[in-house]
N, CA, C and O atoms as a CHARMM CRD file, in Angstrom:
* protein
*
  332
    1    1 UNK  N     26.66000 -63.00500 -86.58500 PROA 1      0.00000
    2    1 UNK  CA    26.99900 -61.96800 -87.52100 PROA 1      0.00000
    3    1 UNK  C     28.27700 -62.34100 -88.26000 PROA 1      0.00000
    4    1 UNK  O     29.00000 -63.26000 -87.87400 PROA 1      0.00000
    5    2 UNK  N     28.53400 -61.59200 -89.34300 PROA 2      0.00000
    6    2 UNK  CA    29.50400 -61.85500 -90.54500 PROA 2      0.00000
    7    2 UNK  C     30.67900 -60.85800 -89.99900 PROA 2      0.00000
    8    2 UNK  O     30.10600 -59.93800 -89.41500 PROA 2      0.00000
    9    3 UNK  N     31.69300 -60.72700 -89.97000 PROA 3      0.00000
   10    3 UNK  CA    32.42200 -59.75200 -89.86800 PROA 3      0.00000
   11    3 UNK  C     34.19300 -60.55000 -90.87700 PROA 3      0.00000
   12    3 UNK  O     34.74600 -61.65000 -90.88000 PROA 3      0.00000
   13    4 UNK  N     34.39000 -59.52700 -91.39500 PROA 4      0.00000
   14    4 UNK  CA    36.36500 -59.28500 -91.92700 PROA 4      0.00000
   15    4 UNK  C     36.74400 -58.92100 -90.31800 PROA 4      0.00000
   16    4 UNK  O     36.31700 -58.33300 -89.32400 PROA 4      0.00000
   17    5 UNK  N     37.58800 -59.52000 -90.70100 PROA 5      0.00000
   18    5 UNK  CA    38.78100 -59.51600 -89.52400 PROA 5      0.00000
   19    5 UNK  C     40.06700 -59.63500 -90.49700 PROA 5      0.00000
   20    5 UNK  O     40.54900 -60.54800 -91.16800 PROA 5      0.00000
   21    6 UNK  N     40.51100 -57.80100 -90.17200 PROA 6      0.00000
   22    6 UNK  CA    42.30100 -58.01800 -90.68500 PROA 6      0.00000
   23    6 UNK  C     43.27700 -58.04800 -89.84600 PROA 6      0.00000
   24    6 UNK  O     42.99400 -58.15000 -88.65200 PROA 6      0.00000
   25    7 UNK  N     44.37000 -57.98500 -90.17000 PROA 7      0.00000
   26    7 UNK  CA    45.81400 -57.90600 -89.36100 PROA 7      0.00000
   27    7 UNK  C     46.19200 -57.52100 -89.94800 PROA 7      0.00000
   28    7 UNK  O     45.90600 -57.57900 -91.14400 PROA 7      0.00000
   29    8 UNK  N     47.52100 -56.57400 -89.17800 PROA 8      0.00000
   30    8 UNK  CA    48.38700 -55.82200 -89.74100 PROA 8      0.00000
   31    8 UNK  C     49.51000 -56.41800 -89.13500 PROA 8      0.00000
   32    8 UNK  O     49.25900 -57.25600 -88.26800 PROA 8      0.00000
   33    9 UNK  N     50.87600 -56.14300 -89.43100 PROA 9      0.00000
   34    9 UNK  CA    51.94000 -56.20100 -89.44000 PROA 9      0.00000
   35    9 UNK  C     52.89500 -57.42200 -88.78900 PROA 9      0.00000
   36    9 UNK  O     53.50700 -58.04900 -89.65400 PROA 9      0.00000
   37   10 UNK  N     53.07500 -57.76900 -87.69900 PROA 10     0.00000
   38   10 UNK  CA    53.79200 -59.09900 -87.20600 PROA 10     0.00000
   39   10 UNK  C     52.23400 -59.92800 -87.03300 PROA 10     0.00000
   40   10 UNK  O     52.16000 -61.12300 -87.31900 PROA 10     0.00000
   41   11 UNK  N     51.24200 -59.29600 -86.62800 PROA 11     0.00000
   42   11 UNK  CA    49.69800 -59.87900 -86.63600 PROA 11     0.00000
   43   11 UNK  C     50.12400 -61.02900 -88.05000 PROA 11     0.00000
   44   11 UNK  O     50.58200 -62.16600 -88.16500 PROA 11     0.00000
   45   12 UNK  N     49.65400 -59.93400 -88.94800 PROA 12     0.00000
   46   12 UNK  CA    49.80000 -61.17700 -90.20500 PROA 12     0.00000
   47   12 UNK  C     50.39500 -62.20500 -90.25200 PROA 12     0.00000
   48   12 UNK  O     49.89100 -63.32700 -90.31200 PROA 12     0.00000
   49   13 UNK  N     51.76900 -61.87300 -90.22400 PROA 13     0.00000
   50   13 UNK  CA    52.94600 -62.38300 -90.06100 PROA 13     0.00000
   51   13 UNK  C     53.15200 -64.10700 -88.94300 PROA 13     0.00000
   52   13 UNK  O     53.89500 -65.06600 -89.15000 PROA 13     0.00000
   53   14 UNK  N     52.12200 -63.85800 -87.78800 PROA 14     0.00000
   54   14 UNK  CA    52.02400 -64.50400 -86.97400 PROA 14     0.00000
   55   14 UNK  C     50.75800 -65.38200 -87.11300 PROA 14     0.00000
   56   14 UNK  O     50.59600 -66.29200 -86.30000 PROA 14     0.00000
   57   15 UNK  N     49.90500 -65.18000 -88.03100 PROA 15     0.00000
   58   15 UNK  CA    48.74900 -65.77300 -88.41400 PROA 15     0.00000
   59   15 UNK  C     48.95000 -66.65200 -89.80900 PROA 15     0.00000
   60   15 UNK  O     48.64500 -67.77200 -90.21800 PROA 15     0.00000
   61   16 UNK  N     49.59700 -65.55700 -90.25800 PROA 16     0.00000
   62   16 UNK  CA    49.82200 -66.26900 -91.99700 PROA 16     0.00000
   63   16 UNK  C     48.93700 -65.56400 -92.97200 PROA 16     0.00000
   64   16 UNK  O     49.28700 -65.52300 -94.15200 PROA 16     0.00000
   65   17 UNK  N     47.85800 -65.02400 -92.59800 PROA 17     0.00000
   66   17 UNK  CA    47.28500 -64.28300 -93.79700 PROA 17     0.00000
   67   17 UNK  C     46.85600 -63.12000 -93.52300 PROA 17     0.00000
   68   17 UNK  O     47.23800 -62.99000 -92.36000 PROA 17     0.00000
   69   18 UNK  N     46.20500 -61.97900 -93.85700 PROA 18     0.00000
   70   18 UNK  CA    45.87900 -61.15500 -93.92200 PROA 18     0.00000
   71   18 UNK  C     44.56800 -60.48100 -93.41500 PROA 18     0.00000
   72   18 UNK  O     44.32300 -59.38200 -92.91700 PROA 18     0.00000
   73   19 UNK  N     43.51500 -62.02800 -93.87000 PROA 19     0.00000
   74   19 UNK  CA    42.27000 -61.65100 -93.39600 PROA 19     0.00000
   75   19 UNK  C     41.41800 -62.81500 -93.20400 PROA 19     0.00000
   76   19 UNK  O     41.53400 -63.81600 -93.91100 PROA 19     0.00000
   77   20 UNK  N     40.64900 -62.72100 -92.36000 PROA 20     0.00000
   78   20 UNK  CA    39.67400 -64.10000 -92.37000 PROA 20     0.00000
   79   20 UNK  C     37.93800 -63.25500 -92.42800 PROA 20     0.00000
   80   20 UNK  O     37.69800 -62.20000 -91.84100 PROA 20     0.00000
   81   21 UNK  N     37.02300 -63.95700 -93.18400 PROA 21     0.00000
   82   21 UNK  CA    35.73200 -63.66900 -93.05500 PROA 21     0.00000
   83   21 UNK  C     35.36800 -64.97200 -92.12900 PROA 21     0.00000
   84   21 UNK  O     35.68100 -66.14600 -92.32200 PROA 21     0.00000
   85   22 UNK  N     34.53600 -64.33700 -90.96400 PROA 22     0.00000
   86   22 UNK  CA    34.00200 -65.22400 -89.60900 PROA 22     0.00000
   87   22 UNK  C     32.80800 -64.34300 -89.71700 PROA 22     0.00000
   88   22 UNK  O     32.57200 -63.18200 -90.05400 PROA 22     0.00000
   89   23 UNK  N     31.77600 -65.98200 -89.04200 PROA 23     0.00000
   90   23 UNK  CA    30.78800 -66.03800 -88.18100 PROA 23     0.00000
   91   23 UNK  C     30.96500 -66.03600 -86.95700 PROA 23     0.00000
   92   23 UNK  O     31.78900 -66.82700 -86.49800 PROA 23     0.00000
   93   24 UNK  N     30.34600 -65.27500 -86.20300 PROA 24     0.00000
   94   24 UNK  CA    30.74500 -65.28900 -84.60300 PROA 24     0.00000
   95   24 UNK  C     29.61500 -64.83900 -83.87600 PROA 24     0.00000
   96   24 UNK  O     28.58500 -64.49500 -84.45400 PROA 24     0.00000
   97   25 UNK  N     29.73400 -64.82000 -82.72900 PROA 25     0.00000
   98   25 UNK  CA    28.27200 -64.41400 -81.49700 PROA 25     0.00000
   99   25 UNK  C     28.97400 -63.30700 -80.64500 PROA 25     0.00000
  100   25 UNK  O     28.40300 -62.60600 -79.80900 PROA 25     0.00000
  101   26 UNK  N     30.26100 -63.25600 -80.97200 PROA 26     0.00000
  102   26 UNK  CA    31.07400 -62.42000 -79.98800 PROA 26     0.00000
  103   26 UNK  C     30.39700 -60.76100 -79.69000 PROA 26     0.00000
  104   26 UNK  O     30.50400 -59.82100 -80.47900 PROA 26     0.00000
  105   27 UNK  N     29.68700 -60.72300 -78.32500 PROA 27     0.00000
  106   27 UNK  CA    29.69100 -59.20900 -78.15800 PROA 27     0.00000
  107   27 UNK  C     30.34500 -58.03100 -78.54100 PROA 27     0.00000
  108   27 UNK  O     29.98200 -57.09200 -79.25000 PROA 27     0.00000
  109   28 UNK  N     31.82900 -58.36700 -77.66800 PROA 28     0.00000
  110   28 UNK  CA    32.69200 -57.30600 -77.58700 PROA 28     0.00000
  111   28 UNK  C     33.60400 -57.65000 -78.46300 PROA 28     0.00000
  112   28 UNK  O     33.38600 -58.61400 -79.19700 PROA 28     0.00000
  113   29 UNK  N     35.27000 -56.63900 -78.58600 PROA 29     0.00000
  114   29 UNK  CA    36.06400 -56.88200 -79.33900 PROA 29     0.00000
  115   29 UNK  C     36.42700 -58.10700 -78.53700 PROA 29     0.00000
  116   29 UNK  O     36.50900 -59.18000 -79.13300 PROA 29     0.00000
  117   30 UNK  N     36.72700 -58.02400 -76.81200 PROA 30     0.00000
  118   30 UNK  CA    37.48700 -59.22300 -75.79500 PROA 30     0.00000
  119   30 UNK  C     36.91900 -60.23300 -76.60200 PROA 30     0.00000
  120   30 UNK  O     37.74500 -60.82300 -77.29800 PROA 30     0.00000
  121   31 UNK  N     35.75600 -60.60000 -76.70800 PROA 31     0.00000
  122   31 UNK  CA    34.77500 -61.93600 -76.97600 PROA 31     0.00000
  123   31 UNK  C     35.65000 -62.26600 -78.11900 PROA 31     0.00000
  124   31 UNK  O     36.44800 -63.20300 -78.10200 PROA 31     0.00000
  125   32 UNK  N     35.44600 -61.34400 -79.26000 PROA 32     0.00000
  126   32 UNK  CA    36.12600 -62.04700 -80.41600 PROA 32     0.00000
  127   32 UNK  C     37.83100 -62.43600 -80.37200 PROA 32     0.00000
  128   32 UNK  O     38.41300 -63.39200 -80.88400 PROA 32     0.00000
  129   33 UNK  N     38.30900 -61.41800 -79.63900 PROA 33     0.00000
  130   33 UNK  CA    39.80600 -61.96400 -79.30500 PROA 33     0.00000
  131   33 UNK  C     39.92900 -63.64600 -78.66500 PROA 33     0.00000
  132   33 UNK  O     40.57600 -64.61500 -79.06200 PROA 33     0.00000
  133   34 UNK  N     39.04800 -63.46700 -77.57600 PROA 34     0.00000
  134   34 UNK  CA    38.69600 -64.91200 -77.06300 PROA 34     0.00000
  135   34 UNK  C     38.37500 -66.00100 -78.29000 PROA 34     0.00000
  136   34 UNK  O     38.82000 -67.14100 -78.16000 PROA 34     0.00000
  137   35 UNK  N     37.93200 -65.80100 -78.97200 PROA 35     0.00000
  138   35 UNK  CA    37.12400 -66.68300 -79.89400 PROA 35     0.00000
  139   35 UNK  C     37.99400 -67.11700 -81.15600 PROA 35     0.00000
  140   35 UNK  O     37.88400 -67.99900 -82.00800 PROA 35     0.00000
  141   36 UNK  N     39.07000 -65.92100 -80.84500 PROA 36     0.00000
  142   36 UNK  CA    40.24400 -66.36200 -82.23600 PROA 36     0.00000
  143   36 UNK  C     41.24400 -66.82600 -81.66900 PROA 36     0.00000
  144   36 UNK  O     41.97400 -67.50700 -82.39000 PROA 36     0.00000
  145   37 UNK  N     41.64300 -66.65200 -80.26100 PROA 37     0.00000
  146   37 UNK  CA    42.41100 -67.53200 -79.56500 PROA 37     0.00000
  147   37 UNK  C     42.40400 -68.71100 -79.84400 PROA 37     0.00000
  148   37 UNK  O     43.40200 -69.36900 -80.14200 PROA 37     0.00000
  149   38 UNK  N     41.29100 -69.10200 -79.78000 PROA 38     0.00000
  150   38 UNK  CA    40.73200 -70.73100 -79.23300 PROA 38     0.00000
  151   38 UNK  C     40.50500 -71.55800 -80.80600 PROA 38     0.00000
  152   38 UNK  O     39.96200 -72.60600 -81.15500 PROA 38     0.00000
  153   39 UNK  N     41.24000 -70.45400 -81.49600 PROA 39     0.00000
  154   39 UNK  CA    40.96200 -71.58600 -83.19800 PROA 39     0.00000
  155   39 UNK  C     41.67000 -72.14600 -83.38500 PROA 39     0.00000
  156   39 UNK  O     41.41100 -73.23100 -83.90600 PROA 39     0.00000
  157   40 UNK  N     43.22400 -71.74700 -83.05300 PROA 40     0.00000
  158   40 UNK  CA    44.66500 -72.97900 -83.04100 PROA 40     0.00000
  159   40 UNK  C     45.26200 -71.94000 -82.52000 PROA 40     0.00000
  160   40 UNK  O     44.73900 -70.85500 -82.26700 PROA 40     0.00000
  161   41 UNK  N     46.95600 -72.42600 -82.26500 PROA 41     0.00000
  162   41 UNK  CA    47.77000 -72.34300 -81.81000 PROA 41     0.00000
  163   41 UNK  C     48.25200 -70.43300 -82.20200 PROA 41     0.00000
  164   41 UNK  O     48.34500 -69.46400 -81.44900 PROA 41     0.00000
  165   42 UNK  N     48.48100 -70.59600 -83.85100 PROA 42     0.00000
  166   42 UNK  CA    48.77500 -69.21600 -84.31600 PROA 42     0.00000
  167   42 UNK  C     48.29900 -68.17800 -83.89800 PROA 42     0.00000
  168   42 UNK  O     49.05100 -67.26300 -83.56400 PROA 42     0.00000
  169   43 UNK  N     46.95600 -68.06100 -83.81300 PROA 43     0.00000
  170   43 UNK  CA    46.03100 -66.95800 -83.28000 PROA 43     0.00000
  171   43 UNK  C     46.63200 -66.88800 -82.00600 PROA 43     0.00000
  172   43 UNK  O     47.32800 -65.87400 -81.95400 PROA 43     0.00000
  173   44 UNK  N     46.66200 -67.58900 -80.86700 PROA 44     0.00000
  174   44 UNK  CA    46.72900 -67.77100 -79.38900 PROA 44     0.00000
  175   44 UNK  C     48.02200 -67.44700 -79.33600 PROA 44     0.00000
  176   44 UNK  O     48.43300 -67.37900 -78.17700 PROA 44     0.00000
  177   45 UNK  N     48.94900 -67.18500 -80.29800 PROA 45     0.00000
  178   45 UNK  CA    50.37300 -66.35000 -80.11800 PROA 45     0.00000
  179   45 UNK  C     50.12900 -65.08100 -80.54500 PROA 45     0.00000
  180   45 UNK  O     50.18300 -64.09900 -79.80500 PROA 45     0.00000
  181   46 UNK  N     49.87600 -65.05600 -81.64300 PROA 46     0.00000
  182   46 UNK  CA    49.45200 -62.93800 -81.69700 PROA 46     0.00000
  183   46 UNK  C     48.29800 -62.44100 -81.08500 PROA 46     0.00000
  184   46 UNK  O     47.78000 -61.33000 -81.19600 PROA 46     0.00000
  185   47 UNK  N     48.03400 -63.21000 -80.56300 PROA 47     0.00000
  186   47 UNK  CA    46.57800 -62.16100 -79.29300 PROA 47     0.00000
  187   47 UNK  C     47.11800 -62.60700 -77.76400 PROA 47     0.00000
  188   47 UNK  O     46.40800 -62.35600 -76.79100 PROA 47     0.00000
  189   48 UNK  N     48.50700 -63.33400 -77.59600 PROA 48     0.00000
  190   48 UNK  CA    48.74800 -63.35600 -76.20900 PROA 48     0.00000
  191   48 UNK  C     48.57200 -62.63100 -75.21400 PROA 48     0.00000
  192   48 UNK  O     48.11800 -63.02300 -74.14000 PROA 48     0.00000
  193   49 UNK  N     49.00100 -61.22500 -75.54500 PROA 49     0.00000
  194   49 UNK  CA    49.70200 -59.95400 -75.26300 PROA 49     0.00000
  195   49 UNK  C     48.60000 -58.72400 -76.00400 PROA 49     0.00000
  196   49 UNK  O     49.06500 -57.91900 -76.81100 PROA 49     0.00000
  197   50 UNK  N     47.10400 -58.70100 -75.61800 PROA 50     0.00000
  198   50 UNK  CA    46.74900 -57.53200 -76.07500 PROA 50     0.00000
  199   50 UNK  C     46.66500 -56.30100 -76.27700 PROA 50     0.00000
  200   50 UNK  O     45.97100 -55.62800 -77.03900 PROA 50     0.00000
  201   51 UNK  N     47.85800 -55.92400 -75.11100 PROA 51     0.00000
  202   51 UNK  CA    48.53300 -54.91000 -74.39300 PROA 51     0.00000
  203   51 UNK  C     48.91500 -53.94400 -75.89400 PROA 51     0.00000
  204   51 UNK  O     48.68800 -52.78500 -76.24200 PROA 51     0.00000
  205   52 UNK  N     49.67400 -55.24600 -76.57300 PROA 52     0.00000
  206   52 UNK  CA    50.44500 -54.78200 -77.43200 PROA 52     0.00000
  207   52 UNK  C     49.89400 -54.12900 -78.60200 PROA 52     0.00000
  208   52 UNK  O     50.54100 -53.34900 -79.30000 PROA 52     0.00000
  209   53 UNK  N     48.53700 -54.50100 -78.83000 PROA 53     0.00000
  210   53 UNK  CA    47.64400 -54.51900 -80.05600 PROA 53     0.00000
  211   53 UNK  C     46.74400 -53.13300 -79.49700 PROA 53     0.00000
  212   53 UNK  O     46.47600 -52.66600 -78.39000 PROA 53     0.00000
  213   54 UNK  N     46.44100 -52.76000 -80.95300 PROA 54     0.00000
  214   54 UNK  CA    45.30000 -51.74300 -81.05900 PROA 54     0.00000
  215   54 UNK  C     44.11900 -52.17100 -82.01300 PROA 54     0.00000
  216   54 UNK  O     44.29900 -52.97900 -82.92400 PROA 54     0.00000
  217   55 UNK  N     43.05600 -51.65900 -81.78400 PROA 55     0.00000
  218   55 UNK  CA    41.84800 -52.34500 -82.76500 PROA 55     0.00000
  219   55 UNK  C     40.79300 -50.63500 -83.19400 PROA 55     0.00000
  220   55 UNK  O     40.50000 -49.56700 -82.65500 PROA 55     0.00000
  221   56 UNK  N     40.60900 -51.26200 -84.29500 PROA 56     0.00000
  222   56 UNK  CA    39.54400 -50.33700 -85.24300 PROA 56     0.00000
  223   56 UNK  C     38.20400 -50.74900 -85.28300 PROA 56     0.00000
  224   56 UNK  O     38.18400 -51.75300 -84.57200 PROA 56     0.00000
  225   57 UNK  N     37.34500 -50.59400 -85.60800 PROA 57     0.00000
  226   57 UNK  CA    36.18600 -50.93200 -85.75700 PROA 57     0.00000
  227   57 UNK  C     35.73800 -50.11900 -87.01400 PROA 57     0.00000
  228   57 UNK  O     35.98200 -48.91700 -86.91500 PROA 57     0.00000
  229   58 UNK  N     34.97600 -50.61800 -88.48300 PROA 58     0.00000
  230   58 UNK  CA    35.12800 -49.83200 -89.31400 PROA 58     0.00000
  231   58 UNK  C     35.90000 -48.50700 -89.58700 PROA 58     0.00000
  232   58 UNK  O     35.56600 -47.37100 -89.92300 PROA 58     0.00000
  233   59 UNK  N     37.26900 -49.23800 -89.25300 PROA 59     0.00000
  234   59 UNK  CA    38.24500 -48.24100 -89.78200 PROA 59     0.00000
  235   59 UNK  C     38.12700 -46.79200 -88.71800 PROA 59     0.00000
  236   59 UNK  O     38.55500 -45.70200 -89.09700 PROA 59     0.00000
  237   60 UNK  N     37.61400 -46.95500 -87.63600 PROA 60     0.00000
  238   60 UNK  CA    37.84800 -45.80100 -86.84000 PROA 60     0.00000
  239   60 UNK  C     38.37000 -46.66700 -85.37800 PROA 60     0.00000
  240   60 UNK  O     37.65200 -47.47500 -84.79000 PROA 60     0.00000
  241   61 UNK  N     39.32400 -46.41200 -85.09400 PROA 61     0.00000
  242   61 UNK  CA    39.99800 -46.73400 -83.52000 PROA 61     0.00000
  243   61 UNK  C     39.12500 -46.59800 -82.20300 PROA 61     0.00000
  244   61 UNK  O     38.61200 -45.60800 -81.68000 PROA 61     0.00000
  245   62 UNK  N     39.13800 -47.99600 -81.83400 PROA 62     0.00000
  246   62 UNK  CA    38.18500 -48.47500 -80.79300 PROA 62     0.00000
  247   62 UNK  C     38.78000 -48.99800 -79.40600 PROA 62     0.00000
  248   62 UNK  O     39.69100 -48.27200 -79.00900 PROA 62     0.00000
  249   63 UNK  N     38.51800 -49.97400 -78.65100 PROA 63     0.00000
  250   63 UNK  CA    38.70400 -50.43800 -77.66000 PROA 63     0.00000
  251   63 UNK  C     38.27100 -52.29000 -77.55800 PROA 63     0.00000
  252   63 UNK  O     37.54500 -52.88000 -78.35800 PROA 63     0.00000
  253   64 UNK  N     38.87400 -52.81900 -76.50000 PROA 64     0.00000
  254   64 UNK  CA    38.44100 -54.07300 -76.80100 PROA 64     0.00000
  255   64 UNK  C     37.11300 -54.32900 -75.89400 PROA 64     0.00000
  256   64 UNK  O     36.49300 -55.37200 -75.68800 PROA 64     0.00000
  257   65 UNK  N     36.92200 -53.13400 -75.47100 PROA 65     0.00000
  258   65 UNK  CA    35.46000 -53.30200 -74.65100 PROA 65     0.00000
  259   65 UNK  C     34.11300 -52.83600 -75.72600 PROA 65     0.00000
  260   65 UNK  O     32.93100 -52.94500 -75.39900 PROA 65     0.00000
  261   66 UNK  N     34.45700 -52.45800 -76.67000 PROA 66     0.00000
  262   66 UNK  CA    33.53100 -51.95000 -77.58500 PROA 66     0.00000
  263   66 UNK  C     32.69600 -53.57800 -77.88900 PROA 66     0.00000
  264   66 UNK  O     33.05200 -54.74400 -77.72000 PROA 66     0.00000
  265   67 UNK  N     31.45400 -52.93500 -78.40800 PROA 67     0.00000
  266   67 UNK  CA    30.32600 -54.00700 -78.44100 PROA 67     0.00000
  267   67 UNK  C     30.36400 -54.05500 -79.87000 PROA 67     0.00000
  268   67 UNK  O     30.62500 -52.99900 -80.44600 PROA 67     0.00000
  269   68 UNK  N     30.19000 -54.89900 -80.42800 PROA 68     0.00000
  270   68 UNK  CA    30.30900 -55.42100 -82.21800 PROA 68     0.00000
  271   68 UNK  C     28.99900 -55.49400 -82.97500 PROA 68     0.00000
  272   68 UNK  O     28.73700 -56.16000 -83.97700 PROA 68     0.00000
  273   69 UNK  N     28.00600 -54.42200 -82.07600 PROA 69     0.00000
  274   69 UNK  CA    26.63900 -54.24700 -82.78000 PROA 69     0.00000
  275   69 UNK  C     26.95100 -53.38500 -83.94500 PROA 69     0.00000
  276   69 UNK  O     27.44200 -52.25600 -83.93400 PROA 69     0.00000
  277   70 UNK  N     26.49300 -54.28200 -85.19300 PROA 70     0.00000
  278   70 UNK  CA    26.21100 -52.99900 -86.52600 PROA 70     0.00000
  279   70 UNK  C     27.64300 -53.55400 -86.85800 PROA 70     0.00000
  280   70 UNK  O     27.53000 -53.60800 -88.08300 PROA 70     0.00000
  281   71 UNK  N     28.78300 -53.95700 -86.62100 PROA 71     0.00000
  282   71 UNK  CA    30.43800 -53.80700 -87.11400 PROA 71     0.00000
  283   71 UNK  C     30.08300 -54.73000 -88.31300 PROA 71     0.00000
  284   71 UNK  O     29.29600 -55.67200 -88.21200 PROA 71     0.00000
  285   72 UNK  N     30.79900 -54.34500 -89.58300 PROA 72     0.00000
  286   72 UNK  CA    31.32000 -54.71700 -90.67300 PROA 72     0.00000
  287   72 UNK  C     32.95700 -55.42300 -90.32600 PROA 72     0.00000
  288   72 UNK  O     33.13700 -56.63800 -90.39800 PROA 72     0.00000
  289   73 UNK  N     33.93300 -54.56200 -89.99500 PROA 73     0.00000
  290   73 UNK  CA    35.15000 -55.23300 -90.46100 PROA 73     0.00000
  291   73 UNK  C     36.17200 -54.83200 -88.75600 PROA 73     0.00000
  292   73 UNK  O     36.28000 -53.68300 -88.32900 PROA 73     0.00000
  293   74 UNK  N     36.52400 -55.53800 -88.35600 PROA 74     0.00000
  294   74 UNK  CA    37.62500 -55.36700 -87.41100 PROA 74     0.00000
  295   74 UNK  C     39.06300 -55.66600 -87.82700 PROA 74     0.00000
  296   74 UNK  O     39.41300 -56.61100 -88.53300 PROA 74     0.00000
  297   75 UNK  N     39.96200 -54.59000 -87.21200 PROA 75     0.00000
  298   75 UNK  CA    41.16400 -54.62300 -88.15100 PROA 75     0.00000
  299   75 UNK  C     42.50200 -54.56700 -86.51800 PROA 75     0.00000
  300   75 UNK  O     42.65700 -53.47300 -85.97400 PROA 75     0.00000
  301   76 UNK  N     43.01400 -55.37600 -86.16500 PROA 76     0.00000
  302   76 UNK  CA    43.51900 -55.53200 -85.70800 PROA 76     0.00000
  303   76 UNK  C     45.10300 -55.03300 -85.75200 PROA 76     0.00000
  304   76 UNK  O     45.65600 -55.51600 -86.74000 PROA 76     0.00000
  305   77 UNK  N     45.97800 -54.20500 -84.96100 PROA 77     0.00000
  306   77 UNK  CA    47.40800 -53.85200 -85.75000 PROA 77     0.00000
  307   77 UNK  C     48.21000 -53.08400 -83.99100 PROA 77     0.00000
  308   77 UNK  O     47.85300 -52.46000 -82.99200 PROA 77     0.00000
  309   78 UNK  N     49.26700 -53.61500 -84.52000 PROA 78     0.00000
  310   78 UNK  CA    50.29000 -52.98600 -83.15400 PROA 78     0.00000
  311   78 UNK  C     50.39800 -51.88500 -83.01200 PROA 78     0.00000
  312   78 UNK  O     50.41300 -51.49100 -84.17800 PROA 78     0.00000
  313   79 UNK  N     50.54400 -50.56700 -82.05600 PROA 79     0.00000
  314   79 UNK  CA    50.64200 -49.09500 -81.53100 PROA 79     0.00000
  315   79 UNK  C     51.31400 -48.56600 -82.99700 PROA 79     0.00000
  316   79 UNK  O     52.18000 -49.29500 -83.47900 PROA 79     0.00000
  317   80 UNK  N     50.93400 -47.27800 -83.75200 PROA 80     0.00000
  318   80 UNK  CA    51.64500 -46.97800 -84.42800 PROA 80     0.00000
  319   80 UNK  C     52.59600 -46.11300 -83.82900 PROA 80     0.00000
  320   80 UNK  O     52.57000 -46.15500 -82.59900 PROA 80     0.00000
  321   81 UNK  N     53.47900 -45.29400 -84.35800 PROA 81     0.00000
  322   81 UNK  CA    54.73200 -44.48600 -83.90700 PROA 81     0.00000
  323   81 UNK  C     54.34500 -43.50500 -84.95800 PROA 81     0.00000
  324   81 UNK  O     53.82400 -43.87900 -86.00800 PROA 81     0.00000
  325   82 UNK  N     54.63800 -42.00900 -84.63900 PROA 82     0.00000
  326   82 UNK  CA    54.96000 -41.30500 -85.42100 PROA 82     0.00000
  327   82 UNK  C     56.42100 -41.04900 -86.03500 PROA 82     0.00000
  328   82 UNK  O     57.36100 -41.83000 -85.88500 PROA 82     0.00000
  329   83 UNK  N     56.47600 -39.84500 -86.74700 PROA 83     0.00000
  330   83 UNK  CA    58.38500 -40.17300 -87.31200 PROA 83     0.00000
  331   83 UNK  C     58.67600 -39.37900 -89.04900 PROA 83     0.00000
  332   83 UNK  O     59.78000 -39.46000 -89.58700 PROA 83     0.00000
């Protein structure tokens, strides 16, 4: 399957761009985290720590156990804060 994959904030920052369009087999969100790890070095520093990260799944807030049947776009971004 086709999926956007964004980043938000030190994400970007730690990747270098904004967004990548991927082919992948990845089930879950874990799978695809796994799978962007393992592309170089950059990725495998902003997904060290998933603790830290929150994930969407067409723009509605998910889990990394969620299954990536039907997903269009995964958007990756650190805990927000209110304020």
């Amino acid at each position: 399957m086709k999926l956007d994959v964004l980043y938000f904030a030190w994400l970007r920052e730690r990747i270098g761009h904004p967004k990548d369009r991927i082919e992948t087999d990845a089930e879950t969100v874990a799978d695809l985290v796994e799978e962007l790890r393992g592309r170089e070095e950059r990725y495998a520093v902003a997904f060290a720590d998933i603790s830290a990260l929150r994930v969407a799944l067409d723009q509605d807030l998910s889990d990394f156990d969620a299954r990536l049947d039907g997903v269009r776009e995964v958007a990756f971004f650190p805990p927000m804060t209110g304020g």
